[in-house]
C-alpha positions as CSV (number, residue, x, y, z in Angstrom):
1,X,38.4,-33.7,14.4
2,X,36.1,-33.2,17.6
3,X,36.2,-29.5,16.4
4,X,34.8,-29.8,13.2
5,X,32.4,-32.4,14.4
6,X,31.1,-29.5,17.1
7,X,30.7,-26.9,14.1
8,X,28.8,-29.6,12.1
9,X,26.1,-30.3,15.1
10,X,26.1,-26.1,15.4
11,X,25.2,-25.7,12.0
12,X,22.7,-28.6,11.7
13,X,20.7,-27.2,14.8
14,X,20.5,-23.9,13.7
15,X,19.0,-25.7,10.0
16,X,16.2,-27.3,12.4
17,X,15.4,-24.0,14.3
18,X,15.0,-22.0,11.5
19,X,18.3,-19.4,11.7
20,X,21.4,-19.5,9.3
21,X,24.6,-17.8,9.6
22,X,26.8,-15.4,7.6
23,X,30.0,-16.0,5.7
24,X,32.3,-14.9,9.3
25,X,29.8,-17.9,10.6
26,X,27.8,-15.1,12.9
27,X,24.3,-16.4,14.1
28,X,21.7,-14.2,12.0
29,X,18.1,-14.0,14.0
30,X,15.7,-16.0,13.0
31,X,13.0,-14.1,10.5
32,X,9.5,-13.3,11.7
33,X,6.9,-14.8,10.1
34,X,3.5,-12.7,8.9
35,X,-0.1,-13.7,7.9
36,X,-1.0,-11.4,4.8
37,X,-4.1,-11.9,2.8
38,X,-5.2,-10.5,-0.8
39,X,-5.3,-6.5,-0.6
40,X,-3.7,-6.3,2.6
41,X,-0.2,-4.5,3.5
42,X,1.7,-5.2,7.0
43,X,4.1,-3.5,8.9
44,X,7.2,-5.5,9.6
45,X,9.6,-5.0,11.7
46,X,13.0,-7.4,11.4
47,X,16.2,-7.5,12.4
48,X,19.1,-5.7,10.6
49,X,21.8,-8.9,10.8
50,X,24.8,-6.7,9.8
51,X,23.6,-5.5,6.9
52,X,23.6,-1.4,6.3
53,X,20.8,1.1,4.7
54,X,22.4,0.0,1.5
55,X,21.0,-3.3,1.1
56,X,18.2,-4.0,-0.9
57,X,14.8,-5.9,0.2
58,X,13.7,-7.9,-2.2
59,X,10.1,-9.8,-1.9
60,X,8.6,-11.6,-5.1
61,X,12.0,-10.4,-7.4
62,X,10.5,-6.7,-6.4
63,X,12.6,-3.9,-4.0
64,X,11.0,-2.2,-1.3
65,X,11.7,0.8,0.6
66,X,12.7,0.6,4.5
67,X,14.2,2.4,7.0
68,X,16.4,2.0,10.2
69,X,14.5,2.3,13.8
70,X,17.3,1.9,16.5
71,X,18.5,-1.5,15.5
72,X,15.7,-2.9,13.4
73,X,14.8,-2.5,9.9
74,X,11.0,-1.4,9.0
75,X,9.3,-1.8,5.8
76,X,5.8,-1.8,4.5
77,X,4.8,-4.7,2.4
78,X,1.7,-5.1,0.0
79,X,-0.1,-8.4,-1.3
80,X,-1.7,-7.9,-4.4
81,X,-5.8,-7.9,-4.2
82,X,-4.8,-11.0,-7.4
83,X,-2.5,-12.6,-5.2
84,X,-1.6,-16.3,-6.8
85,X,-2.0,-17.1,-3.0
86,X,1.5,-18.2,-2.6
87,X,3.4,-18.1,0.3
88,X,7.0,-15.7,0.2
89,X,9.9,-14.3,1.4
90,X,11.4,-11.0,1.8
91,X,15.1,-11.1,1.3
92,X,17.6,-8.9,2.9
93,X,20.6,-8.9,0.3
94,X,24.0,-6.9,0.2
95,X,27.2,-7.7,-1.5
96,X,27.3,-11.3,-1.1
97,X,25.5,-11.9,1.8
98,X,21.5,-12.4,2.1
99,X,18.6,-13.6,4.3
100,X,15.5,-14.2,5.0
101,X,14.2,-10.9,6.9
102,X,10.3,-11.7,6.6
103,X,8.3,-15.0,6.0
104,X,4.7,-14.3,4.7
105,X,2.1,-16.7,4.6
106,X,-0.8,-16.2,2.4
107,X,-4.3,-16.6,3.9
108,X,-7.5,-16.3,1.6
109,X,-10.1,-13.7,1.9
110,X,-13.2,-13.6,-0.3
111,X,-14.9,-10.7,-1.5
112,X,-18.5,-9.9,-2.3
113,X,-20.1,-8.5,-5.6
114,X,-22.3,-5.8,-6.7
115,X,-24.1,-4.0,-9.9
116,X,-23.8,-0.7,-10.7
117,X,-25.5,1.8,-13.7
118,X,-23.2,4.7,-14.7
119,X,-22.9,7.0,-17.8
120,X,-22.2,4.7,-20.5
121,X,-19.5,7.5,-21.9
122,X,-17.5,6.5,-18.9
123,X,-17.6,3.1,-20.3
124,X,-17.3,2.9,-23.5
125,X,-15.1,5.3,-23.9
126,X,-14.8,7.8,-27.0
127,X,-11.1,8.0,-29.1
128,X,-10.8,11.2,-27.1
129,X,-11.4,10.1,-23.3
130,X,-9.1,7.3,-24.2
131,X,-6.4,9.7,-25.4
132,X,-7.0,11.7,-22.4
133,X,-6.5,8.5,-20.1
134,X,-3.4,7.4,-21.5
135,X,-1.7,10.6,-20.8
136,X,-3.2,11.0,-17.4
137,X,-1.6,7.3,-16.7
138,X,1.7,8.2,-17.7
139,X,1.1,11.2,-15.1
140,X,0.4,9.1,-12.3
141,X,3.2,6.3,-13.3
142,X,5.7,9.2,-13.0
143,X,4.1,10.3,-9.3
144,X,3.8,6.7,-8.1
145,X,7.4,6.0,-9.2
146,X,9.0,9.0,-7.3
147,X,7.9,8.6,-3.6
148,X,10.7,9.5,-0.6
149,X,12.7,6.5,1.0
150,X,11.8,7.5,4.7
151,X,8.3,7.9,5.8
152,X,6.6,11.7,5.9
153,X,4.5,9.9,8.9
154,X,5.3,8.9,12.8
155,X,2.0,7.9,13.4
156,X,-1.0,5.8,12.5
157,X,-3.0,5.7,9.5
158,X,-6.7,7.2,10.1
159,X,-10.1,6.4,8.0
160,X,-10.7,10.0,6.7
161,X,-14.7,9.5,7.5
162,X,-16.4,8.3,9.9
163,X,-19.5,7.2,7.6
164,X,-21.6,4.8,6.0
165,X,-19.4,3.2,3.6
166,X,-21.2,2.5,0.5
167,X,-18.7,0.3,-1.3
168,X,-16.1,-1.6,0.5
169,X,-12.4,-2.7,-0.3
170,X,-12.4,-5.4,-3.4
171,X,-16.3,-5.9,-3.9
172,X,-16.5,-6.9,-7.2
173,X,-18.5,-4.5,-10.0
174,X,-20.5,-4.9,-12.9
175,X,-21.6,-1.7,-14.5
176,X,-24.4,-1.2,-16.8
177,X,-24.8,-5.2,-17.0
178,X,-21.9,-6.3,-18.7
179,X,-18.6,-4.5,-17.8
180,X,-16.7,-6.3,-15.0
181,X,-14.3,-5.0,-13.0
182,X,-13.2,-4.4,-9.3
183,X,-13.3,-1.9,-6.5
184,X,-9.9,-1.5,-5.3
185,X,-10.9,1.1,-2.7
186,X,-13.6,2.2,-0.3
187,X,-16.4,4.5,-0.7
188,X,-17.6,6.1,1.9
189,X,-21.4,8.4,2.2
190,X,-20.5,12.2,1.6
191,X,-22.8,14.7,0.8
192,X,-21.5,17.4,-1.4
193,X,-19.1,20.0,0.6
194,X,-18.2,17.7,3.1
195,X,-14.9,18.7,4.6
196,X,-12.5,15.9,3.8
197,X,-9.1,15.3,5.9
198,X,-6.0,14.1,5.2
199,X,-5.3,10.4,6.5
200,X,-1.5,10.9,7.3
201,X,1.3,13.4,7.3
202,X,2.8,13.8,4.1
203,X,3.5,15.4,0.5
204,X,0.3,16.5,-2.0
205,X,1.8,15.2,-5.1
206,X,-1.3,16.0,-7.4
207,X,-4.0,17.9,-7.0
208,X,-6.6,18.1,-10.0
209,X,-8.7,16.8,-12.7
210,X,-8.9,13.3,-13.7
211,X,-11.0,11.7,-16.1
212,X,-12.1,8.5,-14.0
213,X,-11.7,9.5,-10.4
214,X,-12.8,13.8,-11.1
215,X,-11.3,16.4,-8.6
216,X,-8.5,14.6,-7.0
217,X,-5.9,14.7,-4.5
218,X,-3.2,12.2,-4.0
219,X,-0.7,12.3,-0.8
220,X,2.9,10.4,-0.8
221,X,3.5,9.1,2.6
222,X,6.9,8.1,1.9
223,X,8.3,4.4,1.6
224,X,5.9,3.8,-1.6
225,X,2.6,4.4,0.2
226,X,0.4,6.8,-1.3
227,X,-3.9,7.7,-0.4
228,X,-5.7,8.8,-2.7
229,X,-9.1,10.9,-2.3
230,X,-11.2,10.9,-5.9
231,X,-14.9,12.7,-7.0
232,X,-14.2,15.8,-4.9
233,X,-16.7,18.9,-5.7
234,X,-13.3,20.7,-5.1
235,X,-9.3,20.6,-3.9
236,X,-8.1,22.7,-0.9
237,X,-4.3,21.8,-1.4
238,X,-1.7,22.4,-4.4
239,X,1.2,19.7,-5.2
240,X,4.6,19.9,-2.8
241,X,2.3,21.0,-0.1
242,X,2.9,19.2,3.0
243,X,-0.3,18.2,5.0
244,X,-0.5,16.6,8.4
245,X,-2.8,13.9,9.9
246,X,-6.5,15.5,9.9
247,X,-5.7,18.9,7.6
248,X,-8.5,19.4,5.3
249,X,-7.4,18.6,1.7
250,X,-10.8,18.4,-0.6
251,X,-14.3,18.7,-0.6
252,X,-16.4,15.7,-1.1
253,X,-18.5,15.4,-4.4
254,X,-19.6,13.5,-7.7
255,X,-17.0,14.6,-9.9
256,X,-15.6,11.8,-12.7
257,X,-17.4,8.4,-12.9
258,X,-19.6,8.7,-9.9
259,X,-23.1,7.7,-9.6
260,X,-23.3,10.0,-6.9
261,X,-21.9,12.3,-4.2
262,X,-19.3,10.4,-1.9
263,X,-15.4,10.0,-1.3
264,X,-13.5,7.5,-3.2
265,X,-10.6,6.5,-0.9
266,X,-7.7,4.7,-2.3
267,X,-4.5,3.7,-0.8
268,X,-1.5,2.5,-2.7
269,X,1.5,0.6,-1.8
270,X,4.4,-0.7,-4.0
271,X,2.5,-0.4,-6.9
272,X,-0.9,-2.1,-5.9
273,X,-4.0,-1.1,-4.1
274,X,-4.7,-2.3,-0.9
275,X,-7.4,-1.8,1.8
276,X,-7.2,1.1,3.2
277,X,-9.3,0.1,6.5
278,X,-7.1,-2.6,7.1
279,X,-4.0,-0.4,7.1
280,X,-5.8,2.0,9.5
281,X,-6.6,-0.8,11.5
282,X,-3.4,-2.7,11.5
283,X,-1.3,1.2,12.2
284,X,-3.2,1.6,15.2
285,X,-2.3,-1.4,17.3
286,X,1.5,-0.9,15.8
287,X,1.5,2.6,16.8
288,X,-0.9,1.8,19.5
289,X,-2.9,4.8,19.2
């Protein structure tokens, strides 16, 4: 009886202090918790509580990649810029067994506006531009569908320009007076034939045309993450290439629906765009470069 009654107190102070056990009645760590706003992506780093490479993450009912570092799990996880500003959990799940490997709470962020005057074909768009669009979706569902389970990178993310940036991370657009939209990624001043690098090491998955974003190149990085570097005057690198950190991949130009010469840098992870400055930002104290 004074057994049981010492497993009862165990298991009620590890309720108040946040940990849990497994079904041998192991202690599991207690999960780190992370402050994540709309558009934002953080690297996490949680422990791997006797679960192998097999088991799935799961945050918001969706799996993301991650990989084993010594005896920690890493992963790479992405708040949508139309976050429903809800706090969640990433689970750690195999066979029967599961727990809380991240906490994330959501903090707001609010984002400015602009107008903007473009070619009112790129618009309104004609039976054949929107035939034209579909398939070049389907294209790029395929490439963002496909990326590597281990990361093509070992070290920070880098802003390809050091620039003027001309239209940050989320602003919110209105073009020709009545189309509303968003910019889900950061423009940054390039005059045409400006040498553009490549922000990490990793795989060219397309290089080419595109109705929207012109001359393109897009990069997997591995674990979902993808950058993306639109209205180039011209591509330097061809798909399966593998680039490093800084190798030049484009020219900069005002190819697509521009309204001038300048880089369109996008960064995808999981599925939805996220700021690409923050990354950079948040990389470099975690790689602490």
């Amino acid at each position: 009886m004074f057994r049981n009654q010492k497993i009862i107190s165990l298991l009620f102070s590890l309720a108040l202090f946040g940990c849990s056990t497994n079904s041998n009645g192991k202690i599991l760590s207690k999960a780190p918790q992370v402050e994540i706003r709309p558009g934002e992506a953080r690297r996490v780093v949680f422990d791997k509580n006797g679960m192998s490479e097999k088991a799935e993450l799961v945050c918001r009912d969706n799996k993301y990649k991650f990989y084993s570092e010594g005896d920690k799990y890493i992963a790479y996880v992405a708040e949508s810029y139309f976050s429903d500003m809800s706090g969640f959990k990433c689970l750690l799940k195999e066979a029967r067994k599961e727990v809380v490997a991240v906490e994330f709470k959501v903090d707001k962020k609010q984002f400015p506006e602009e107008k903007l005057k473009v070619d009112g074909r790129k618009i309104n768009l004609r039976k054949k531009d929107l035939l034209r669009v579909a398939k070049e979706q389907e294209v790029l569902n395929n490439i963002y569908a496909s990326s590597v389970s281990t990361p093509y990178f070992q070290t920070a993310f880098k802003v390809p320009l050091n620039s003027y940036v001309t239209s940050i991370y989320g602003i919110r657009r209105t073009y020709n007076k009545q189309h509303k939209g968003q910019h889900l990624g950061t423009d940054f001043r390039a005059p045409v034939g400006e040498k553009i690098p490549a922000a990490n090491r990793g795989k060219v998955v397309f290089s080419g045309d595109l109705f929207y974003t012109g001359w393109t190149v897009i990069i997997d990085h591995g674990l979902d993450i993808f950058t993306v570097y639109g209205h180039l005057s011209k591509t330097l690198v061809e798909s399966g290439q593998i680039v490093q950190r800084g190798d030049l991949i484009g020219l900069a130009g005002s190819t697509g629906r521009s309204s001038g010469p300048h880089l369109h840098w996008g960064v995808k992870i999981h599925g939805q765009y996220i700021d690409g400055i923050d990354l950079a930002e948040q990389t470099k104290k975690q790689f602490k470069e």
